[in-house]
N, C-alpha and C positions, 0 to 999 in steps of 0.2 A: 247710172245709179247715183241718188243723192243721198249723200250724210250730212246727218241732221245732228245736231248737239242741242240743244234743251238743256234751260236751267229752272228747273220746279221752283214754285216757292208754297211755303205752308208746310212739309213733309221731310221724313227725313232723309230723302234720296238730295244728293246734291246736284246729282246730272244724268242726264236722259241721252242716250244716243242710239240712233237707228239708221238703217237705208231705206228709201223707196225707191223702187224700180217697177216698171206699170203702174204703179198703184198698190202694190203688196211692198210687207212689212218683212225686213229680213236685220237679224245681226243684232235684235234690242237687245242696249245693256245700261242697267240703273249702276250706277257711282254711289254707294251708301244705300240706307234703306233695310227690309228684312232682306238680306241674303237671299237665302230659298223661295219665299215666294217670289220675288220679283227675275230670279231666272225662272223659274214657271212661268212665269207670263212671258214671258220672252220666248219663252221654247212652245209653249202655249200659239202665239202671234204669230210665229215663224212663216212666211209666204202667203201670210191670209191677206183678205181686201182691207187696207189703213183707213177706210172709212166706216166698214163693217166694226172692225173693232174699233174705235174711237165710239159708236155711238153705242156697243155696251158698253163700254167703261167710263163712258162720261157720267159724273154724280157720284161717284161711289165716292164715300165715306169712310174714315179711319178715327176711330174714337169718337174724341169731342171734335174732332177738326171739322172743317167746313169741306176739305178734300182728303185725296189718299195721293198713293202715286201713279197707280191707276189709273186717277183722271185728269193726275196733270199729265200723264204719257197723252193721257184723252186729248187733252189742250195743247201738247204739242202735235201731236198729227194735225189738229183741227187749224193750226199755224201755218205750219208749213208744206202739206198736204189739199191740195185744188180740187 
């Protein structure tokens, strides 16, 4: 299993951290950010395919921003993640 740390920028989550093991997503947890949604998505992701979900969540938008955390979780799988 690999742990990944991720550091967003644009959002208000400060750190991104997750396992891959197969290719499935286990353990995600935002450092800042809204609270509740973002264990959603995490409990949401839980065992799924890290590229399945990276490519819906890539683009996704938060206000005026250019991204959300969302899709820098997006942009960390698409990092570290083959």
């Amino acid at each position: 299993m690999e742990h990944v740390r991720f550091s967003p920028s644009g959002v208000c989550a400060v750190q991104i951290e997750f396992d891959v093991e197969d290719g499935k997503l286990y353990n995600v947890k935002f450092l800042g950010g809204c609270n509740g949604n973002l264990k959603a998505i995490g409990r949401l992701v839980e065992g799924k395919d890290a590229k399945e979900v990276a490519d819906v969540l890539r683009g996704n938008t938060c206000g005026m921003k250019g991204t959300s955390c969302a899709d820098q979780f997006a942009r960390a799988i698409d990092q570290y993640v083959s």
